[in-house]
PATORMI-540002 format. One record per atom (N, C-alpha, C): residue in three letters; chain; atom name; x, y, z. Coordinates in nm, 3 decimals, decimal comma. Example, Ala and Ser with C-alpha at 12.3 -4.5 7.8 and 13.67 -1.06 7.14 Angstrom:
// PATORMI-540002
 residu chaine atome       u       v       w
    ALA      A     N   1,319  -0,569   0,780
    ALA      A    CA   1,230  -0,450   0,780
    ALA      A     C   1,320  -0,330   0,780
    SER      A     N   1,285  -0,225   0,708
    SER      A    CA   1,367  -0,106   0,714
    SER      A     C   1,290   0,003   0,787
***
This chain:
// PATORMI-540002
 residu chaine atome       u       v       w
    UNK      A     N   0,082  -0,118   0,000
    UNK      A    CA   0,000   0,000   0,000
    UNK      A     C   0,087   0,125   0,000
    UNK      A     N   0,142   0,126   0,125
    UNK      A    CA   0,282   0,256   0,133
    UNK      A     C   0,327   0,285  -0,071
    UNK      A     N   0,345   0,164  -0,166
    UNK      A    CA   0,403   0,197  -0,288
    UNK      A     C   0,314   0,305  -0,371
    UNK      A     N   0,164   0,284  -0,361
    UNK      A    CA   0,069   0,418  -0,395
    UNK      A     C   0,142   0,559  -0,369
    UNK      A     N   0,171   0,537  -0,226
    UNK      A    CA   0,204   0,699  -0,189
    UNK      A     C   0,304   0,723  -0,283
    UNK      A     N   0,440   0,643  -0,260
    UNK      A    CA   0,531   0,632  -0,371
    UNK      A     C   0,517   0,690  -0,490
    UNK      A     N   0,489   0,636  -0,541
    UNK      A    CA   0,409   0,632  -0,688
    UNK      A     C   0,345   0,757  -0,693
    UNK      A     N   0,279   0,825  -0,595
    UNK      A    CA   0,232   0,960  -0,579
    UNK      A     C   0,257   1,079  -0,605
    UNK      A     N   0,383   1,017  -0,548
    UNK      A    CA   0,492   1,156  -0,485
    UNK      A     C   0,574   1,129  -0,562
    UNK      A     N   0,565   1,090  -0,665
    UNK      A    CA   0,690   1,091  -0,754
    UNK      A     C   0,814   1,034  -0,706
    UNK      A     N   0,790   0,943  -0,616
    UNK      A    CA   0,922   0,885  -0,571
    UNK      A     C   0,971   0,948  -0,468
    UNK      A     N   0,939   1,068  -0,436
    UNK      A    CA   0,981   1,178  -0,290
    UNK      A     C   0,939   1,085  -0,193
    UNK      A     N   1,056   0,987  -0,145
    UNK      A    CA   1,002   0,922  -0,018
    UNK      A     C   0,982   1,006   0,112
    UNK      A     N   1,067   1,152   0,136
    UNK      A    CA   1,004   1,199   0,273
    UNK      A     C   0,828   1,190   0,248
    UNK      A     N   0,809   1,268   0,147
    UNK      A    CA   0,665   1,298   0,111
    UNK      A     C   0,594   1,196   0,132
    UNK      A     N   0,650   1,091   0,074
    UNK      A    CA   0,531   0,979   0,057
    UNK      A     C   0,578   0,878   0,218
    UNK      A     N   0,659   0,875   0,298
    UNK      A    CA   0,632   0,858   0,382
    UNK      A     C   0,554   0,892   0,527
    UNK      A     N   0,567   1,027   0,540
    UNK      A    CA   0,442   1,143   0,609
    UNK      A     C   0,320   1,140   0,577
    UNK      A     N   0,294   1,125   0,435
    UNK      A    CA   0,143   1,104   0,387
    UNK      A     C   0,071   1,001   0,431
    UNK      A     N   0,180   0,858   0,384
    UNK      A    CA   0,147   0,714   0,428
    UNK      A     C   0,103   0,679   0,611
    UNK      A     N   0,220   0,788   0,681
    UNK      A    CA   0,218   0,783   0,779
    UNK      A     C   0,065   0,879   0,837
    UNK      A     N   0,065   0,923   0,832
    UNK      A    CA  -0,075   0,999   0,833
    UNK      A     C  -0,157   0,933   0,803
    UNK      A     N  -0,220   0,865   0,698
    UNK      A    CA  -0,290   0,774   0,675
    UNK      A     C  -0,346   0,692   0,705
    UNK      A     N  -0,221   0,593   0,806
    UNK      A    CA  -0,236   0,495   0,911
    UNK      A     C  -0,302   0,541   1,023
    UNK      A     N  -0,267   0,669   1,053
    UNK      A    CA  -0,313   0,696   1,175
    UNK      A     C  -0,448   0,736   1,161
    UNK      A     N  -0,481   0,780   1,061
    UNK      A    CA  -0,642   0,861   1,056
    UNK      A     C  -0,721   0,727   0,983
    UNK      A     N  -0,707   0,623   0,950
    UNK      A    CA  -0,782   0,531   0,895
    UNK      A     C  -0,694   0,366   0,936
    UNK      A     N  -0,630   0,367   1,058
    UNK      A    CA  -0,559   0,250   1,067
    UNK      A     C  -0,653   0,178   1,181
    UNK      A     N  -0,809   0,183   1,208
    UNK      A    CA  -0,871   0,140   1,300
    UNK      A     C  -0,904   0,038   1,212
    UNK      A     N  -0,935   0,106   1,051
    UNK      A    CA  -1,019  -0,014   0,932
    UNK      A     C  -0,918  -0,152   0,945
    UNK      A     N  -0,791  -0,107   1,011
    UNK      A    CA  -0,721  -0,248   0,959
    UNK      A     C  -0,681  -0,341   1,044
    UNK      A     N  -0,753  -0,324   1,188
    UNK      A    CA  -0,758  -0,391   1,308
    UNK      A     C  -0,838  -0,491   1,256
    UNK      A     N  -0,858  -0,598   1,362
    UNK      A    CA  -0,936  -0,715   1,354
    UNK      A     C  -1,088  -0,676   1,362
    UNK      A     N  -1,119  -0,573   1,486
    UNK      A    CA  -1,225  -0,527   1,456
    UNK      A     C  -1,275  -0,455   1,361
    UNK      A     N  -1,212  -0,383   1,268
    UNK      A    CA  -1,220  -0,311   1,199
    UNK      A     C  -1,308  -0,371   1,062
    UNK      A     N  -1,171  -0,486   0,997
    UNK      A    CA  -1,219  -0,544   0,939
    UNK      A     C  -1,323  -0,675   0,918
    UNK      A     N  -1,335  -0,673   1,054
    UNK      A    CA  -1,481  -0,754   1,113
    UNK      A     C  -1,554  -0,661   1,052
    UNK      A     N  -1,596  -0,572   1,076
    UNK      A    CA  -1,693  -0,441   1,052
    UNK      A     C  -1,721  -0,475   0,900
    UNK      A     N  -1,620  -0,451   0,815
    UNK      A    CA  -1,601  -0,462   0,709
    UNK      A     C  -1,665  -0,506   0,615
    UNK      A     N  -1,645  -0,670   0,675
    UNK      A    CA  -1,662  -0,769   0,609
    UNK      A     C  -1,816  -0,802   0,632
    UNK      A     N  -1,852  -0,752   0,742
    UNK      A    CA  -1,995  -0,768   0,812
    UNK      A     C  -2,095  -0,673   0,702
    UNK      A     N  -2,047  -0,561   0,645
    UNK      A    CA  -2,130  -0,453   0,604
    UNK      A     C  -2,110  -0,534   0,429
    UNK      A     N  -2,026  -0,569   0,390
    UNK      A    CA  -2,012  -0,637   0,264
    UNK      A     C  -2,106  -0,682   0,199
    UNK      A     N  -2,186  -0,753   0,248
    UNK      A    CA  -2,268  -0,823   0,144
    UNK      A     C  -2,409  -0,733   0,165
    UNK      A     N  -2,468  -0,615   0,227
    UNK      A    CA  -2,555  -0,502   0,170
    UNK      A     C  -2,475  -0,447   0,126
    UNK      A     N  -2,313  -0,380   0,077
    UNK      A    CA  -2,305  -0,331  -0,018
    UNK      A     C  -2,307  -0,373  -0,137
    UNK      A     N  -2,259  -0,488  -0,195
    UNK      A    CA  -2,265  -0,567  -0,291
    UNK      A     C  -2,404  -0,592  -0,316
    UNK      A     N  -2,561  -0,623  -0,270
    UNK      A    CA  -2,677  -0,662  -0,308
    UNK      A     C  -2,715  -0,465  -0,349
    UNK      A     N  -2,671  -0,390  -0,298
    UNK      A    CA  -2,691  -0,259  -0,350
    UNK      A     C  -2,660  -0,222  -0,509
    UNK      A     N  -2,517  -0,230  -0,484
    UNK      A    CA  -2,454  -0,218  -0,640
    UNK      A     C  -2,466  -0,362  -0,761
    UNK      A     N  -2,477  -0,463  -0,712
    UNK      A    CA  -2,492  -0,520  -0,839
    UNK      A     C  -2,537  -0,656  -0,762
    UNK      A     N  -2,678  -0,647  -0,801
    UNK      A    CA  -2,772  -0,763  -0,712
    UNK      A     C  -2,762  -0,915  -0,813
    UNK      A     N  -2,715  -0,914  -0,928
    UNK      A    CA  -2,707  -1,016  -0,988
    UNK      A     C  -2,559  -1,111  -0,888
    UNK      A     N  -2,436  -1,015  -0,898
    UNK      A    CA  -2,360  -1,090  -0,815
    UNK      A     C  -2,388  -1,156  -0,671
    UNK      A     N  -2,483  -1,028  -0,570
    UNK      A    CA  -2,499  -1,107  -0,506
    UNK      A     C  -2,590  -1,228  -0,466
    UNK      A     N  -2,688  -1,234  -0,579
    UNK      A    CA  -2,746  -1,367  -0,596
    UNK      A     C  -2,685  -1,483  -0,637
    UNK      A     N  -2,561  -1,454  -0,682
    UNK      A    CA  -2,518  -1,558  -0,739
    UNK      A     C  -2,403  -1,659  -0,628
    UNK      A     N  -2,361  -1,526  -0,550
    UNK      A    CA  -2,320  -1,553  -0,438
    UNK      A     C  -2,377  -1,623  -0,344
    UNK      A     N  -2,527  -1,574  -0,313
    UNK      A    CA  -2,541  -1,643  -0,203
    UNK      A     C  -2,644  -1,774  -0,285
    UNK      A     N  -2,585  -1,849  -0,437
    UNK      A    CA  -2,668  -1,898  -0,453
    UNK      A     C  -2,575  -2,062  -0,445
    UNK      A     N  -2,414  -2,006  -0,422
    UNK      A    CA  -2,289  -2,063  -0,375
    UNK      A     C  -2,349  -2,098  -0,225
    UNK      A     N  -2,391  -2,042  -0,176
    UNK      A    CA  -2,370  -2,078  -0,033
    UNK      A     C  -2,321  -2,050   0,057
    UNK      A     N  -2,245  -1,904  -0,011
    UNK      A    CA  -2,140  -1,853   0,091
    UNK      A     C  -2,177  -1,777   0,213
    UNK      A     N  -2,129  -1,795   0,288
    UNK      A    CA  -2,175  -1,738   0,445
    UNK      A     C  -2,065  -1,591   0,487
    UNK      A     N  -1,942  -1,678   0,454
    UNK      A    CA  -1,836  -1,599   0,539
    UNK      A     C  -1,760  -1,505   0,371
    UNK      A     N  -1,807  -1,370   0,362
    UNK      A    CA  -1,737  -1,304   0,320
    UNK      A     C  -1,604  -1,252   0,279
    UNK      A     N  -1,511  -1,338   0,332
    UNK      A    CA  -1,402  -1,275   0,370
    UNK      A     C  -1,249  -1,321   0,262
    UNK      A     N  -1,359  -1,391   0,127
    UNK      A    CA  -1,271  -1,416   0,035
    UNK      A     C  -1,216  -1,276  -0,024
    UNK      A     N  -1,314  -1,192  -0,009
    UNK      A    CA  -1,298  -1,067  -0,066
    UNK      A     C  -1,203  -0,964  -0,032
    UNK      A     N  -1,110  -1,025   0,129
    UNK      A    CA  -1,006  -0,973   0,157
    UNK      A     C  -0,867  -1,018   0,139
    UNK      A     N  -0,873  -1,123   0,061
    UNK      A    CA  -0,752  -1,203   0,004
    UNK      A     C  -0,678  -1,121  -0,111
    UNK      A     N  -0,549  -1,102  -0,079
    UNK      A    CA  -0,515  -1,059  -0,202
    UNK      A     C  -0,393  -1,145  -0,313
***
């Protein structure tokens, strides 16, 4: 993730390290366990919102636990 900032800043690692670092701190709750409990919990009403064919098809799998969607 930090390589975005990178990539940002044109390679200015002070820059893109302060930014990155900032970042963490103002949005680094999303990446706790609870966080992404939250996450993963709110997932499947966003997905039946934006494109209800997928999530029919999803839950036509059987899937319960969301959390393929955080694999990278």
């Amino acid at each position: 993730m930090a390589h975005c900032f990178l990539h940002v800043f044109s390679y200015n690692e002070h820059e893109a390290y302060f930014c990155f670092a900032y970042y963490i701190t103002q949005a680094g709750e999303h990446f706790t366990e609870k966080g992404i409990a939250f996450k993963i919990k709110q997932l499947p009403k966003l997905v039946q919102i934006v494109d209800q064919a997928l999530y029919d098809r999803i839950l036509s799998l059987n899937v319960e636990l969301w959390t393929f969607c955080h694999r990278m």
